[in-house]
C-alpha positions in Angstrom: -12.1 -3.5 21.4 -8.7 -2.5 21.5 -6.4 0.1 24.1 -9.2 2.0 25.1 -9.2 1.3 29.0 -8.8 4.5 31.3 -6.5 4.2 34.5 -8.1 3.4 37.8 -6.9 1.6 41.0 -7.4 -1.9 41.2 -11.5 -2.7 41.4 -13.0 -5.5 43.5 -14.7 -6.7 40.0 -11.3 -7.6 38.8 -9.7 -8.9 41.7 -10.9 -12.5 40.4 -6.5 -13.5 40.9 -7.6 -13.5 44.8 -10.0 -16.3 45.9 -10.8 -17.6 49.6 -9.7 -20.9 50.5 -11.7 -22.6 53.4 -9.6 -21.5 55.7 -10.3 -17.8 54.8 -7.2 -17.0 53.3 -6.2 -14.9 50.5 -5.5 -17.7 47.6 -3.7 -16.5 44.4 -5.2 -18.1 40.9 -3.2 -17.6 38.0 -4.1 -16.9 34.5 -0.5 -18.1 33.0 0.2 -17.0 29.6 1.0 -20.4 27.4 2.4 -19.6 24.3 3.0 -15.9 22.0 3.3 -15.4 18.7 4.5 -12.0 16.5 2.6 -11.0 13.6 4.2 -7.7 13.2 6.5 -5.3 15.3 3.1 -4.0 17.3 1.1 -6.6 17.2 1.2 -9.8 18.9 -0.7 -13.2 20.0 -1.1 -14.5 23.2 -2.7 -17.6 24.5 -3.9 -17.7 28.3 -5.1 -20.6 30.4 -8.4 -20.0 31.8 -10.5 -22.8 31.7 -13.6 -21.4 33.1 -13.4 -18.2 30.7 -12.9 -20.7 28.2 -15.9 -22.7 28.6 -18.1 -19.9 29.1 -16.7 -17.6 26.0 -19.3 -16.9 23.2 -17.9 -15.1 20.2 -18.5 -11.2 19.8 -17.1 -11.3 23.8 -14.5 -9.4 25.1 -12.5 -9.3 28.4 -10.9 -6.9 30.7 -7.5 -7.7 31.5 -4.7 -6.1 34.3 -1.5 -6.9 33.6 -0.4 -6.1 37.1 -2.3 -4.8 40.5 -1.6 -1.0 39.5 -2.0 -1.6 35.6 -5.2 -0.2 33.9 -8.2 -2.2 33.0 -7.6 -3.2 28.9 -10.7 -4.3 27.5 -9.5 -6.7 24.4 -12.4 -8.8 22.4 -12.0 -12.2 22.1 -9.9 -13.9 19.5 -10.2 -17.4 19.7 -11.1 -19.8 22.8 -10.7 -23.8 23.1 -12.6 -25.0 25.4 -11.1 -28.7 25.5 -7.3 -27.0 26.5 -9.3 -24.6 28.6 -7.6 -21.2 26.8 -8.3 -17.5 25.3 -6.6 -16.2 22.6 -6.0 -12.3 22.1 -4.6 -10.5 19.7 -3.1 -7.1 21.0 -2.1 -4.3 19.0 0.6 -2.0 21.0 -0.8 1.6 20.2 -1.0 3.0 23.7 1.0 2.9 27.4 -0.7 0.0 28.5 -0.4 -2.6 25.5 3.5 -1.1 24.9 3.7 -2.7 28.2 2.0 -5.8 27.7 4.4 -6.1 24.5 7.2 -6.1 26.9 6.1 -8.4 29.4 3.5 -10.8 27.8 5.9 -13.7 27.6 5.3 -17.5 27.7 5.5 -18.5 31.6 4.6 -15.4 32.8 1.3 -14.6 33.8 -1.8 -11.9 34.0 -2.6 -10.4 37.2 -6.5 -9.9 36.6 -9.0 -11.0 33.9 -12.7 -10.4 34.1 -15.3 -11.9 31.3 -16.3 -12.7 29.6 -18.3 -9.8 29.0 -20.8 -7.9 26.6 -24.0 -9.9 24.5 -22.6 -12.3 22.5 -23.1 -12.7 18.4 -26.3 -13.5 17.3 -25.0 -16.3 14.8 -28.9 -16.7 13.8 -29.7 -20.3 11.5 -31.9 -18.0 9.6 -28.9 -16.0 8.3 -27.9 -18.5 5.1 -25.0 -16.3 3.5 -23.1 -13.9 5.3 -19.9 -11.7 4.8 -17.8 -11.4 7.7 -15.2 -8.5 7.2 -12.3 -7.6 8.8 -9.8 -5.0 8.4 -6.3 -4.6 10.9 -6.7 -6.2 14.7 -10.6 -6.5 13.6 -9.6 -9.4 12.0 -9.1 -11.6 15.3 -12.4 -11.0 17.0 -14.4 -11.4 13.5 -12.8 -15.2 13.3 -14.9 -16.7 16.1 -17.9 -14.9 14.4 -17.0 -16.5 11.0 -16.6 -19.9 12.8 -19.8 -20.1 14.5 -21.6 -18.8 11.2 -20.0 -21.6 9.1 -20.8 -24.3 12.4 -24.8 -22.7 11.8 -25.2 -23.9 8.2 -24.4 -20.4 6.7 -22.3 -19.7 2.9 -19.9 -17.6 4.9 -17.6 -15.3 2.5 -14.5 -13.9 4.2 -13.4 -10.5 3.3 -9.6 -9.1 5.0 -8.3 -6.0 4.6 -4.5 -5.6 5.5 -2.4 -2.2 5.0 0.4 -4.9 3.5 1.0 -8.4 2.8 3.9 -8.5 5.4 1.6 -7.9 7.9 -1.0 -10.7 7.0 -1.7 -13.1 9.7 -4.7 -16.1 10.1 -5.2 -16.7 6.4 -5.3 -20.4 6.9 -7.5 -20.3 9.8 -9.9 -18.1 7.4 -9.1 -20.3 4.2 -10.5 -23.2 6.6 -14.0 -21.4 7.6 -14.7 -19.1 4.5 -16.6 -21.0 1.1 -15.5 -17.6 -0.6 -12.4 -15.6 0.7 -11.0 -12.1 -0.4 -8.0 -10.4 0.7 -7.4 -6.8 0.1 -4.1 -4.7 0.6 -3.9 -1.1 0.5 -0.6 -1.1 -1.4 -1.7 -4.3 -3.8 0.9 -6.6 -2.6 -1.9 -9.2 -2.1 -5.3 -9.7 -3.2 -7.4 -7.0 -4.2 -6.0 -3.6 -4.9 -7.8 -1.5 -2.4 -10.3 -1.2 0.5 -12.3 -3.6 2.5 -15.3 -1.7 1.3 -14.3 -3.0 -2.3 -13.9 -6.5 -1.3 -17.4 -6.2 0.1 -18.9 -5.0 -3.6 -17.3 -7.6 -5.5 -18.7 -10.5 -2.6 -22.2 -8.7 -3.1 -21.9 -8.7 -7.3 -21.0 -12.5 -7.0 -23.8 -13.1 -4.2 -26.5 -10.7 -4.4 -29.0 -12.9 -2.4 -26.0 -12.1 1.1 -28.5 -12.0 4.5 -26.0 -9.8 6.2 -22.6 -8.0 6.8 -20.4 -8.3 9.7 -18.2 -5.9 10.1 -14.9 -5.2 12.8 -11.9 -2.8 12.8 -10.9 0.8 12.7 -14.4 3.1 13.2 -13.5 4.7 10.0 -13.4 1.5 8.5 -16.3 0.1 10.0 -18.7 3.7 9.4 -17.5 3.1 5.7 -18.6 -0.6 5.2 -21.9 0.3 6.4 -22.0 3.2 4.0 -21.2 0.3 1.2 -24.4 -2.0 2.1 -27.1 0.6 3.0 -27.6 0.7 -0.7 -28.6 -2.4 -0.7 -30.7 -2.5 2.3 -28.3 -5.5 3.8 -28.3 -5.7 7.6 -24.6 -5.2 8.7 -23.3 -5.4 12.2 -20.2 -3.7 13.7 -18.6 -4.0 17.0 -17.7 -0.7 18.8 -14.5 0.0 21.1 -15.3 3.1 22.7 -13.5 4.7 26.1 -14.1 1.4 29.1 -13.3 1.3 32.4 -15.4 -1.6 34.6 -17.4 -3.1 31.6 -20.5 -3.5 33.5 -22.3 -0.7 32.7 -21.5 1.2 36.0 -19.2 3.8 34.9 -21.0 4.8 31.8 -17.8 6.0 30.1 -18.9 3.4 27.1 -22.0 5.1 26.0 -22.7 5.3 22.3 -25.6 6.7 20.3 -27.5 4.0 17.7 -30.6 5.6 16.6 -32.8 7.6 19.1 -30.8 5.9 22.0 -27.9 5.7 24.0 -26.6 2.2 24.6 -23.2 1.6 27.0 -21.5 -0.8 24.6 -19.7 -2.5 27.1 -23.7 -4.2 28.1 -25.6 -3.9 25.2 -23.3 -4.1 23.0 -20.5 -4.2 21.3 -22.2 -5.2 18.8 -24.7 -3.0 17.1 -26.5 -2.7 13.8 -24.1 -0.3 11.9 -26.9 2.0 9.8 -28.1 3.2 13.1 -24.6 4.0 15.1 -24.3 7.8 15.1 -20.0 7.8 14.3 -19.4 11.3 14.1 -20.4 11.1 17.9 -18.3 8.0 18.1 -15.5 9.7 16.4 -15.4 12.7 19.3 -16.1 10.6 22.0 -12.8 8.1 21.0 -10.7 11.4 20.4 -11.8 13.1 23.9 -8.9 11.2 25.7 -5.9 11.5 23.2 -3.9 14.3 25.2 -3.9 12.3 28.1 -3.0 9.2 26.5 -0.4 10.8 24.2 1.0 12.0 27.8 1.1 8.4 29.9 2.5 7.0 27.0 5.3 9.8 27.1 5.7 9.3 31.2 6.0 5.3 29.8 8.7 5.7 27.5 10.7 8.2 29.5 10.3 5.6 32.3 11.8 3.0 30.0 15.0 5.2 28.7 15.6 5.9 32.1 15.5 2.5 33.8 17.9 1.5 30.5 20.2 4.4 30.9 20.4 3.1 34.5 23.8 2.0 35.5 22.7 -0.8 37.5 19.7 -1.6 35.9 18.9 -4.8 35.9 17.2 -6.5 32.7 13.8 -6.9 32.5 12.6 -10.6 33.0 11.4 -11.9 29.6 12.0 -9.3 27.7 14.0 -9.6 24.1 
């Protein structure tokens, strides 16, 4: 999942920040935002106490989040979740209007307006699956961690595969280093690891283990169409997790609808993940390109907002911002 939400008015699904008290009056519950951390200039982590969310999360979940009551609805998978501090991790990515702006105001003791999840059919981290590569290329590898986690927690040989444009922008190794028996790191200029593509990672894990169960597989659709051209060869099942145009997550609005074999599924219900030799991605490809002009534009309205407001004699600086 990533910036792929599409602007509507605030929806009684997500108004979970107002709650009834006994006496019948409008209660506000807050989903404060604990810590941040910077892993590059767009992309960012941020923790958020919800201890409900947190008990409930599965991994392969996502949320939708509102930043504030006329924000849009930002579906954003699942990073990591504690259920003993009662938190849920993201990792955002700042590609579009809405994320730019969470990059501005996302800031330790500050908080999110709505949050509703967690949502979508969790993993199926199946006992049965005894050796598995989890891959994960750009901000797919946040949401694959979780899978990784509860693979290695099953009893599986779980081999971690990264794939990272640079080695300045590498984040989590540790956390993988922790989970993974075998780990490989790939970087398209060669600064770390492997030389190369995700998709070579993946055939060097397969020559080393050719007995592998299945492929997990998260990031860019290009990326994710190509590691599931790597393993049909070898007749390996390989999962992927889609992100297409989202606006309520329930299956309602059916602007999530994605073809995997002879039928359409809404990702946001049956999915997102889905077995990756049977997603039709040339109809995914269109479907994620339909909206560009109109994102290209709110993003514009966004920025000339924000050179106006600084150009602003009196303006007065935002709260938390750098």
């Amino acid at each position: 999942m990533s910036d792929r939400g599409v602007a509507s008015g605030r929806g009684e699904d997500l108004s979970v920040a107002n709650r009834q008290n006994g006496s019948g009056k409008g209660v506000t519950a807050s989903f404060p935002i604990l810590t941040r951390t910077d892993f590059s200039k767009s992309t960012f982590l941020i923790e958020i106490e919800h201890p409900v969310m947190a008990k409930a999360a599965k991994p392969g979940q996502f949320v939708i989040v509102m930043l504030h009551d006329l924000g849009e609805r930002i579906p954003l998978t699942i990073a990591d979740f504690d259920r003993e501090k009662g938190t849920i991790t993201l990792v955002v990515q700042a590609v579009g209007k809405s994320t730019r702006e969470m990059q501005l105001l996302c800031r330790p003791g500050r908080e999110i307006y709505a949050m509703l999840g967690p949502l979508g059919i969790p993993s199926d981290i199946s006992s049965k699956t005894k050796k598995v590569i989890c891959v994960g290329g750009g901000l797919g590898i946040a949401p694959i961690y979780p899978q990784a986690r509860a693979f290695k927690e099953a009893g599986a040989h779980v081999i971690g595969v990264l794939g990272f444009r640079s080695s300045n922008l590498m984040f989590w190794e540790e956390k993988f280093r922790a989970i993974c028996d075998d780990f490989i790191i790939c970087t398209d200029d060669g600064s770390a690891g492997i030389h190369g593509l995700v998709t070579q990672g993946i055939e060097a894990a397969i020559r080393e283990n050719p007995d592998v169960d299945e492929v997990v597989a998260i990031g860019p659709p290009v990326m994710m169409r190509a590691c599931t051209e790597t393993t049909r060869p070898y007749g390996i099942k390989t999962m992927v997790s889609l992100n297409p145009i989202m606006v309520d997550g329930t299956g309602m609005c059916g602007g999530c609808r994605v073809k995997v074999g002879d039928a359409i599924k809404f990702a946001c219900v049956d999915g997102p993940d889905f077995d990756g030799h049977q997603v039709d991605f040339d109809d995914l490809f269109t479907r994620l390109q339909r909206y560009r002009p109109e994102e290209a534009a709110a993003m514009k309205r966004y920025s000339d907002s924000c050179r106006r407001l600084a150009l602003a004699p009196d303006a007065a600086p935002i709260e938390g911002g750098k």
